[in-house]
MIBA-226646 format. One record per residue (C-alpha): residue in three letters; z, x, y. Coordinates in nm, 2 decimals, padded with zeros to 4 digits, always signed. Example, Ala and Ser with C-alpha at 12.3 -4.5 7.8 and 13.67 -1.06 7.14 Angstrom:
2
["ALA"; [+00.78; +01.23; -00.45]] ["SER"; [+00.71; +01.37; -00.11]] 
//
This chain:
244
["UNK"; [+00.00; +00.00; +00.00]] ["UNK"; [-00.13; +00.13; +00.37]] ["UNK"; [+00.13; +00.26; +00.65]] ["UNK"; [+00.02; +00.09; +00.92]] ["UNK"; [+00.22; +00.21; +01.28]] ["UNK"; [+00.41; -00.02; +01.44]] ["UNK"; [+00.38; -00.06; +01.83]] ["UNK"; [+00.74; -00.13; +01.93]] ["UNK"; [+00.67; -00.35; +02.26]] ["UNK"; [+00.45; -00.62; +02.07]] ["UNK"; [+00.58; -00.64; +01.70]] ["UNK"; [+00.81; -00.85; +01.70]] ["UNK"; [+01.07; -00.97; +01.32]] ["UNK"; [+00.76; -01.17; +01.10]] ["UNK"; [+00.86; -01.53; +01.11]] ["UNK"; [+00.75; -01.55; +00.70]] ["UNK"; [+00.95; -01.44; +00.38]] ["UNK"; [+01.27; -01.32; +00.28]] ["UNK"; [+01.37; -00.94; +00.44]] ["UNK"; [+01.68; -00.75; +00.37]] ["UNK"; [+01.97; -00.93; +00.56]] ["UNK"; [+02.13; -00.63; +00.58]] ["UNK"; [+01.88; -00.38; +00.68]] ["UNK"; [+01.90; -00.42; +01.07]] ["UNK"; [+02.22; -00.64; +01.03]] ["UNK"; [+02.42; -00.58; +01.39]] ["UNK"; [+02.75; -00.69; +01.21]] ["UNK"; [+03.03; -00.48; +01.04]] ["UNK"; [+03.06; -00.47; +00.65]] ["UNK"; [+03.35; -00.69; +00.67]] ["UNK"; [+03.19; -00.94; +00.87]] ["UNK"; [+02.89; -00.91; +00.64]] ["UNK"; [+03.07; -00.99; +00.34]] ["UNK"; [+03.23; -01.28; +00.54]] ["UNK"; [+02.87; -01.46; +00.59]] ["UNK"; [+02.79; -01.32; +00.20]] ["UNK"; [+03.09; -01.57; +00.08]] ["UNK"; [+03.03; -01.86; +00.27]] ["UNK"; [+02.66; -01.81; +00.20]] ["UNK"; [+02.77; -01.81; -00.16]] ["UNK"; [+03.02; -02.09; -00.10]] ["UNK"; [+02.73; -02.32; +00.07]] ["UNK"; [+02.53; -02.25; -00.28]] ["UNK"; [+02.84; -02.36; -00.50]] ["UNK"; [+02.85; -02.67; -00.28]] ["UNK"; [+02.48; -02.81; -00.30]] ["UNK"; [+02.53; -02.71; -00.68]] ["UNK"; [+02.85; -02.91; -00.72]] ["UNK"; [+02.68; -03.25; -00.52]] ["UNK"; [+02.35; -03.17; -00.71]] ["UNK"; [+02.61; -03.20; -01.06]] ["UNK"; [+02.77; -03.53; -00.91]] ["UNK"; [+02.45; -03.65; -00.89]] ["UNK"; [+02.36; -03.57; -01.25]] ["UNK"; [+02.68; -03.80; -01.37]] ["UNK"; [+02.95; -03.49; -01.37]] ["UNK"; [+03.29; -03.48; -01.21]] ["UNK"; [+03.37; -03.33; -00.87]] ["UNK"; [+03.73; -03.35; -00.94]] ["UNK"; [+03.92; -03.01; -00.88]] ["UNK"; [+04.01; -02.94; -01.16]] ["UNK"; [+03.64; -03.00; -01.32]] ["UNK"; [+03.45; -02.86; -01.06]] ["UNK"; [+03.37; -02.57; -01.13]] ["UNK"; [+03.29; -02.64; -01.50]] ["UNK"; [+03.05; -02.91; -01.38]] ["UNK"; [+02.88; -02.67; -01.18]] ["UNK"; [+02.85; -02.44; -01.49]] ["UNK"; [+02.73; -02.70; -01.74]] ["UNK"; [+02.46; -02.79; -01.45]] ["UNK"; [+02.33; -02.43; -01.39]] ["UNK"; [+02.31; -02.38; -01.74]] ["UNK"; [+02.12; -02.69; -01.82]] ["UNK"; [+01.88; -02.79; -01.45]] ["UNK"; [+01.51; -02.73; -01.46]] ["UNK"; [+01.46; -02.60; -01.09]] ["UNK"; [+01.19; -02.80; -00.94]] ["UNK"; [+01.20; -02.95; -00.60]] ["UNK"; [+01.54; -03.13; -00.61]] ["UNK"; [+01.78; -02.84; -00.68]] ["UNK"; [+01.60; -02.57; -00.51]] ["UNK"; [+01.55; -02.74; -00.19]] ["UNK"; [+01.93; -02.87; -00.23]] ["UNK"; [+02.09; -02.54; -00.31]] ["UNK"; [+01.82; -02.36; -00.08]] ["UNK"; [+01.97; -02.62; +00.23]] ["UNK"; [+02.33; -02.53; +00.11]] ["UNK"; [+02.26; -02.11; +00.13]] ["UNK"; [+02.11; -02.18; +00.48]] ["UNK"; [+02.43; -02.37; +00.58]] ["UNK"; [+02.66; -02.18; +00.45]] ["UNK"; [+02.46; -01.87; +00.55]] ["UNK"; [+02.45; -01.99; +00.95]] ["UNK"; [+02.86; -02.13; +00.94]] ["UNK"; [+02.93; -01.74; +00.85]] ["UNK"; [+02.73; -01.61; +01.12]] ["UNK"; [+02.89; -01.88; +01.39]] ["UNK"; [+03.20; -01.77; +01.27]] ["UNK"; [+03.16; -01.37; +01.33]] ["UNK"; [+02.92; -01.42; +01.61]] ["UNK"; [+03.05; -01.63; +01.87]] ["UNK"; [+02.74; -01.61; +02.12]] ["UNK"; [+02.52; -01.85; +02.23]] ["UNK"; [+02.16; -01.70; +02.22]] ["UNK"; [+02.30; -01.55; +01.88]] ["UNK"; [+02.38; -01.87; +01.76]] ["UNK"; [+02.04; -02.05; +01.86]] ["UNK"; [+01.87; -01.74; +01.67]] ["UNK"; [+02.07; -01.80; +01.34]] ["UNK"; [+02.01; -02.19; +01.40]] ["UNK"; [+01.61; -02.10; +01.45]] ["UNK"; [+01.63; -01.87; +01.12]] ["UNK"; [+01.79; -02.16; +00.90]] ["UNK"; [+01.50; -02.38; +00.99]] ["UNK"; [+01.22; -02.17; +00.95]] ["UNK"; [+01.38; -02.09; +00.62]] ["UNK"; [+01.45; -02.41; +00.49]] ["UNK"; [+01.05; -02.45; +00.54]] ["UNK"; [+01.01; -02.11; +00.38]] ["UNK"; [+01.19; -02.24; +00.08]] ["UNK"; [+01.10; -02.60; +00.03]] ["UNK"; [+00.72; -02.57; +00.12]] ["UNK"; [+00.64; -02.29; -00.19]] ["UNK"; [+00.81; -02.48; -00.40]] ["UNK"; [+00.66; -02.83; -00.37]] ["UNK"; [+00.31; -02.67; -00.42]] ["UNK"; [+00.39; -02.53; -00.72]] ["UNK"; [+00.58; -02.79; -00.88]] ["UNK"; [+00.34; -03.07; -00.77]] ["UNK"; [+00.00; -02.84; -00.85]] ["UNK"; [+00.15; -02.76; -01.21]] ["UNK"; [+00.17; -03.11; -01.24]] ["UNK"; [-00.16; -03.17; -01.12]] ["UNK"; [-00.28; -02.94; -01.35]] ["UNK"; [-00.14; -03.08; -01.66]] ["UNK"; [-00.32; -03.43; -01.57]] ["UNK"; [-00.63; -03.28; -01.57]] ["UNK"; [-00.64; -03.09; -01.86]] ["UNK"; [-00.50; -03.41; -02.04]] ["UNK"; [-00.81; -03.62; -01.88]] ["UNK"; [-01.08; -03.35; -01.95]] ["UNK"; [-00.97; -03.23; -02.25]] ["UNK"; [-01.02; -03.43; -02.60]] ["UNK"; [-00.70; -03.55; -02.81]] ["UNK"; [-00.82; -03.35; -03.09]] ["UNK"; [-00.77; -03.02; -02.89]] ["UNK"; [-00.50; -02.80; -02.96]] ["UNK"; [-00.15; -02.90; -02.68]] ["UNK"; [-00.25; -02.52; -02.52]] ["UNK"; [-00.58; -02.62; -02.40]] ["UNK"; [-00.52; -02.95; -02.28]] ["UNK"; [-00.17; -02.91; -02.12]] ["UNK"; [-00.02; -02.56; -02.10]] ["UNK"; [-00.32; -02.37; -01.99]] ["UNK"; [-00.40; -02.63; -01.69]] ["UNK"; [-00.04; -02.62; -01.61]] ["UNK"; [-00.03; -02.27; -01.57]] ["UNK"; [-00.35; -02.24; -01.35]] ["UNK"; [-00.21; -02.50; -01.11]] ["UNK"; [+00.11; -02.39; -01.09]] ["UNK"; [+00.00; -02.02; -00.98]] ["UNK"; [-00.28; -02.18; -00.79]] ["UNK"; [+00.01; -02.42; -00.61]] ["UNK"; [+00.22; -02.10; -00.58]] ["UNK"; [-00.01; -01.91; -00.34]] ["UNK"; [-00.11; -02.24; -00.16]] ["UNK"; [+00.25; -02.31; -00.09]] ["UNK"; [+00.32; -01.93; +00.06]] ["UNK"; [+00.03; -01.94; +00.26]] ["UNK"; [+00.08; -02.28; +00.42]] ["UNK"; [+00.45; -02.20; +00.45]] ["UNK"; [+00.33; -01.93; +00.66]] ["UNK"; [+00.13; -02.09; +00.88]] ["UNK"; [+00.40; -02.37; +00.93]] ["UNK"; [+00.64; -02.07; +01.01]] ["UNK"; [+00.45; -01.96; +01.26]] ["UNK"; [+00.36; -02.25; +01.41]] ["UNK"; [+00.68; -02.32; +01.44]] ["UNK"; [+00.77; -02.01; +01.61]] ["UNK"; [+00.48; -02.05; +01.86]] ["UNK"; [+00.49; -02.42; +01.95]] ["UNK"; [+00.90; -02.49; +01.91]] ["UNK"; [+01.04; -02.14; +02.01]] ["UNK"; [+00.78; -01.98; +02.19]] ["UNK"; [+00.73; -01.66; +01.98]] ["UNK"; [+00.45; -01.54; +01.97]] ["UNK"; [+00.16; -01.60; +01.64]] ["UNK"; [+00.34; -01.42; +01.43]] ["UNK"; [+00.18; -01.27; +01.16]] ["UNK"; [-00.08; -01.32; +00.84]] ["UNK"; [+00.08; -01.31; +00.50]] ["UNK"; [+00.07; -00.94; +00.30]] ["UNK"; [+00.09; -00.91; -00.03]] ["UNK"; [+00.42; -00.75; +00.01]] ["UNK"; [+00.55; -01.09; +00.08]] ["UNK"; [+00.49; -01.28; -00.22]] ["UNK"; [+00.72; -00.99; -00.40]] ["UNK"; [+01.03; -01.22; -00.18]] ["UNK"; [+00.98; -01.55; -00.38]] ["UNK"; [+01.16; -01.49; -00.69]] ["UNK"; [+01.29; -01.82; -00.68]] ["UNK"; [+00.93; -01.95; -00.70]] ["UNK"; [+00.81; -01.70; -00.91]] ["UNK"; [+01.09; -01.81; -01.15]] ["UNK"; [+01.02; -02.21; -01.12]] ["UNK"; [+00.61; -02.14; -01.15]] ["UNK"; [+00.73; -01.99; -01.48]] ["UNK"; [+00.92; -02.23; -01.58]] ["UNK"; [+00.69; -02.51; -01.51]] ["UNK"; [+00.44; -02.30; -01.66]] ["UNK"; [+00.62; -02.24; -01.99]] ["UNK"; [+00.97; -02.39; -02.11]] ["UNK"; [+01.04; -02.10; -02.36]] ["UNK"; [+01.46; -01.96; -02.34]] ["UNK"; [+01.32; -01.66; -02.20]] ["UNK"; [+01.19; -01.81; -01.91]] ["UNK"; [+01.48; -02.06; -01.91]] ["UNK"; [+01.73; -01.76; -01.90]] ["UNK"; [+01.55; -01.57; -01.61]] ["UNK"; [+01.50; -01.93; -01.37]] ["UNK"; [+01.91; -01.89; -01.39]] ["UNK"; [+01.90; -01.63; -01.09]] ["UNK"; [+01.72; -01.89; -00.86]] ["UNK"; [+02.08; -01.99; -00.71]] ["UNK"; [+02.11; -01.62; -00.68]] ["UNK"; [+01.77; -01.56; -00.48]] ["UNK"; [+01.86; -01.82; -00.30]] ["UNK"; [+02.12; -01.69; -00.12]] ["UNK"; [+01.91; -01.41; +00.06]] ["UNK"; [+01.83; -01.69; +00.28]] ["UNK"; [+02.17; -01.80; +00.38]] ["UNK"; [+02.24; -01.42; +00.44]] ["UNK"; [+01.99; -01.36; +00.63]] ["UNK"; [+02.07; -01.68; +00.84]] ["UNK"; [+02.40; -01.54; +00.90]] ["UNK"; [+02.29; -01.21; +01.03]] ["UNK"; [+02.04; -01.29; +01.27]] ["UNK"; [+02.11; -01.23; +01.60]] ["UNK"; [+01.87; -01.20; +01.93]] ["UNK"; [+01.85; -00.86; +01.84]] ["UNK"; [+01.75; -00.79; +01.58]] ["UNK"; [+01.50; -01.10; +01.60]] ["UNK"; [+01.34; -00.95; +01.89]] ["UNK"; [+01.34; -00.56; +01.79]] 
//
């Protein structure tokens, strides 16, 4: 991958994909791991409602086995990841309000949450709905008589990587329209391949809606954990190191 120099009076943070959240961070270690906990706490909340929903019990002394038996069983299409995705952000941006109690910083953390609830929930419904798709077709063009790979798993798997790099590219351009028209930012920027290697929570649920194998089951078990780069990088945001 080319080098490209940066010219530091007009390249501004890109408004697309996951970075480090602690790279350029302008908060102590302590206050880091502050944001890190509620980040993770605003996860293990969305989990625990996305549970209750699912019929299991809230109750203290329950909860957190009812968040288990959940993780351990959810497929992650749209619901939970756009639910735990929304609870990282939270928790992510009540961390950063908490260490940070500026104004402009605060506005920048609440900007970040909402261009990456976008970031999270637009990938994902593309590949969830084009795996889908998918699947129909190859059930409508394809005879009973051929074998279940032809008709269902290989379509699947076409439209669910086909839905994956729609949804990263039109998450992009939603980004940065949002960043031009709503916060007056600037075009932002053109997605790299270097980006697509952030969305290992898509990259999981493509698989998984691709194929429905335990290994693949056992890896889409980090998405709450990807998940949380989000929320962290919510909760470290501040004007500056939005703006350097």
């Amino acid at each position: 991958m080319s080098i490209q120099p940066i010219n530091i009076n007009t390249q501004s943070k890109p408004s697309f994909g996951h970075n480090n959240p602690w790279a350029d961070s302008p908060y102590k270690k302590s206050e880091q791991v502050l944001i890190a906990g509620t980040t993770a706490l605003g996860v293990l909340g969305s989990m625990a409602l996305l549970a209750k929903g699912e019929g299991h019990s809230i109750k203290p002394s329950k909860i957190f086995k009812s968040i288990k038996s959940y993780w351990s069983k959810v497929e992650f299409d749209e619901k939970p990841v756009i639910g735990i995705g929304a609870g990282s952000c939270l928790g992510g941006f009540v961390g950063g309000c908490i260490v940070d109690k500026d104004k402009e910083n605060r506005k920048a953390k609440m900007r970040e949450a909402l261009l990456q609830i976008f970031n999270i929930s637009v990938p994902i419904i593309f590949v969830v709905t084009a795996a889908k798709l998918g699947k129909k077709v190859g059930q409508k063009f394809f005879e009973k008589g051929a074998t279940e790979t032809f008709r269902t798993k290989i379509p699947k798997a076409i439209g669910g990587i086909a839905g994956l790099f729609a949804g990263v590219f039109s998450a992009n351009i939603i980004a940065n329209k949002i960043n031009e028209k709503v916060f007056n930012r600037g075009k932002g920027r053109p997605v790299q391949a270097s980006d697509f290697s952030a969305h290992l929570d898509d990259f999981c649920v493509a698989a998984q809606q691709i194929h429905d194998g335990k290994f693949v089951h056992a890896i889409s078990r980090f998405v709450p954990i990807a998940l949380m780069i989000a929320g962290n990088e919510v909760g470290n945001t501040s004007v500056e190191n939005v703006d350097s």
